[in-house]
C-alpha positions in Angstrom: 8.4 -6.7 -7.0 8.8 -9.7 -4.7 7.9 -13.4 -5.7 4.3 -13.7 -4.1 3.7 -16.8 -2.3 0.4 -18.4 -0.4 0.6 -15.9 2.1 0.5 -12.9 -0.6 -2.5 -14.9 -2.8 -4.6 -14.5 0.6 -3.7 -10.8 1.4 -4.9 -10.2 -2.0 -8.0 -12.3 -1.7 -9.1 -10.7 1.5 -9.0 -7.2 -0.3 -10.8 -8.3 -3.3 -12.5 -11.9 -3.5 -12.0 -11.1 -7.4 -8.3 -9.7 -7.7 -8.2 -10.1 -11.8 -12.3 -9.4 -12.5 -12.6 -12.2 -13.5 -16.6 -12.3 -13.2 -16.7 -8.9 -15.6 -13.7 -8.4 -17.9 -13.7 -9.2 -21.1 -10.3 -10.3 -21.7 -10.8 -13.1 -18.7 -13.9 -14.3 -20.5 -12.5 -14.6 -23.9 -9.2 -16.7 -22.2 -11.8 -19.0 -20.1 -13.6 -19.8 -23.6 -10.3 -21.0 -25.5 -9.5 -22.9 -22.2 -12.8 -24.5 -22.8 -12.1 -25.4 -26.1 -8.6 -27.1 -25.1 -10.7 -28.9 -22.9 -12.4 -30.8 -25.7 -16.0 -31.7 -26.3 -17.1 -34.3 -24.5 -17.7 -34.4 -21.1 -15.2 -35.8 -18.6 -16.0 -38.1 -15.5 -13.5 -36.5 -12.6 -11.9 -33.3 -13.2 -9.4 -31.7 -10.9 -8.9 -27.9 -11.6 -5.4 -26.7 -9.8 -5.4 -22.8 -8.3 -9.3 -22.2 -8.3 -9.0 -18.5 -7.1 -12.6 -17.3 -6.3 -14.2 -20.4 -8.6 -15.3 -18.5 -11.2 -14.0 -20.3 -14.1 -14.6 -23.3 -11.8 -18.3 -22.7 -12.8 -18.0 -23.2 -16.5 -15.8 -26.5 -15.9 -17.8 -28.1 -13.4 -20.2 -28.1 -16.5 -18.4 -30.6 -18.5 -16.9 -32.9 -15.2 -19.6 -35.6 -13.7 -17.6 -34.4 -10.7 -15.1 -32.0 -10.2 -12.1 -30.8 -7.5 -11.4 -27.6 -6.8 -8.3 -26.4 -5.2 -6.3 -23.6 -4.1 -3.8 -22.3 -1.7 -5.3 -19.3 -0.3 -8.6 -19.9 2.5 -10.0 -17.0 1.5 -10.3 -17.6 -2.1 -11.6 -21.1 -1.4 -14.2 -19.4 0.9 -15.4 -17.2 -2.3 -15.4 -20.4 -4.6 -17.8 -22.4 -2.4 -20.0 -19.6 -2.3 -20.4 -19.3 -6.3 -20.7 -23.3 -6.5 -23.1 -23.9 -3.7 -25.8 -25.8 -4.8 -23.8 -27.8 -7.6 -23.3 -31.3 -5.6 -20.9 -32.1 -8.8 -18.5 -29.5 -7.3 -15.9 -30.0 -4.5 -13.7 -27.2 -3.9 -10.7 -27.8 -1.4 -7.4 -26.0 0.4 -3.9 -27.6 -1.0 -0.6 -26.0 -1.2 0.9 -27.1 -4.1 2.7 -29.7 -5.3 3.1 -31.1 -1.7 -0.8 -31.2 -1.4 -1.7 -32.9 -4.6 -4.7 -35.1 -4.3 -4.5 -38.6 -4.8 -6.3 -40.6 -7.6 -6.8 -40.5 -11.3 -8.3 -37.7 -13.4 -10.1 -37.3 -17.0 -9.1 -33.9 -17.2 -6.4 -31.8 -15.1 -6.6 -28.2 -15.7 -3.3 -26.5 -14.4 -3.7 -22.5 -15.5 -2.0 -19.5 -14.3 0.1 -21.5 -11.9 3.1 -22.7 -12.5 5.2 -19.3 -12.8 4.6 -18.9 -9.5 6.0 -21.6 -8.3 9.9 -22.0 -8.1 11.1 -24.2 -11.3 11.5 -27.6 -8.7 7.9 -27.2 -7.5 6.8 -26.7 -11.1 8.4 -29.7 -12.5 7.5 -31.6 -9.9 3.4 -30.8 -10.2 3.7 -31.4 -13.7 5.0 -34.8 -13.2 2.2 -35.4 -10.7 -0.1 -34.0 -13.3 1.1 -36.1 -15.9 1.0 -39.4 -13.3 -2.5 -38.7 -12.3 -4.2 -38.5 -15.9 -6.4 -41.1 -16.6 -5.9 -43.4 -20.1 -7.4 -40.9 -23.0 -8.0 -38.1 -20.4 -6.7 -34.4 -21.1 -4.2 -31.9 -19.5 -4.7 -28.0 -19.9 -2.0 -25.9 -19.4 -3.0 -22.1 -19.6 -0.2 -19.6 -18.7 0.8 -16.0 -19.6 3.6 -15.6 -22.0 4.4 -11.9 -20.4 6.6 -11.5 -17.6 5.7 -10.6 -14.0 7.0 -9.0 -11.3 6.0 -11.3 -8.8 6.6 -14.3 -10.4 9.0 -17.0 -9.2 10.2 -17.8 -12.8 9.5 -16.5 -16.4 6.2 -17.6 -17.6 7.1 -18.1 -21.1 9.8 -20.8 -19.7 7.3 -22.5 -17.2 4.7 -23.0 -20.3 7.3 -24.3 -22.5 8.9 -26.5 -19.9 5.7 -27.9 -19.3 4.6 -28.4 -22.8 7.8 -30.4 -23.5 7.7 -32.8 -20.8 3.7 -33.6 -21.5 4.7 -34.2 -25.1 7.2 -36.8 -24.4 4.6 -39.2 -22.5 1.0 -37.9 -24.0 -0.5 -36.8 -27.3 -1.2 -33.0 -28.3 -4.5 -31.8 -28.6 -4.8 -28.7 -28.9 -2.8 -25.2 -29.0 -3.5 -21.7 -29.3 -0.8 -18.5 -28.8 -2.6 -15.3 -28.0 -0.8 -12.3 -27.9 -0.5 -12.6 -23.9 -0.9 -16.3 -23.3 -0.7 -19.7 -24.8 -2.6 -22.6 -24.0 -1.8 -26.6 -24.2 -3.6 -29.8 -24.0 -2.3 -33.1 -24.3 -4.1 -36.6 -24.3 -3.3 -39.6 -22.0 -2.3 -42.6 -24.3 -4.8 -45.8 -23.7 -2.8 -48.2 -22.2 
């Protein structure tokens, strides 16, 4: 296979608005719970939540934001998330191609999952350090990627977590870590200045 990029995300989108299920599989649902719990437990004022897709897990964090951004790179998908958040005025959901796109301003919590393998090594590292530049004092970074390789991805996922891990430790706290048997997921706390 070929490294997808935006163009690829919206063929795929305009065949299927939910490419992965993740509205019915079980497997998605059990991953979007331990991404809720490396969220923490308290709610967060602005939340910016990095490759949307369709908005489905978009619906569980706009939950636990006061107000949340939504983004993704393909039209179509963003399309499909409006229409499952419409109605929540706490909910903003937004086109950005990543990282040259990334919104300005501060963040309690960042969540960044299933994104970063698909993105050359560069464009990763560089959304990271935008990640870690727009975290708020004591807010939180989730990183949820896929250990398991892909065809189509644009470096090994395994090595895109891990890079990412190591460069959030050096400037925040950890939080929280789980390894599942496909993926592994992060958070890391802003220090209070």
């Amino acid at each position: 296979m070929q490294m997808i990029d935006p163009a690829g995300f919206e063929a795929m989108f305009r065949a299927d608005p939910d490419p992965w299920n993740y509205a019915t599989s079980p497997f998605e649902a059990y991953k979007r719970n331990i991404l809720l719990k490396a969220c923490g437990e308290r709610i967060r004022g602005r939340g910016l939540e990095l490759a949307c897709a369709n908005g489905e897990t978009t619906r569980y964090l706009v939950r636990i934001c006061l107000s949340l951004l939504a983004l993704d790179a393909s039209p179509t998908a963003v399309r499909e998330a409006r229409k499952r958040l419409a109605g929540v005025g706490r909910a903003r959901v937004g086109h950005a191609l990543l990282p040259d796109e990334f919104p300005r301003g501060r963040f309690d919590l960042i969540v960044v999952s299933e994104l970063l393998y698909y993105l050359p090594p560069r464009d990763a590292e560089r959304l990271v350090s935008l990640v870690a530049g727009a975290v708020a004092p004591g807010g939180r970074v989730v990183l949820l990627h896929h250990h398991i390789d892909f065809g189509d991805a644009a470096q090994k996922p395994d090595l895109a977590q891990k890079r990412a891990g190591r460069y959030l430790a050096r400037r925040m706290v950890p939080g929280f870590h789980y390894r599942d048997g496909r993926f592994d997921c992060l958070s890391f706390i802003a220090r209070r200045k």
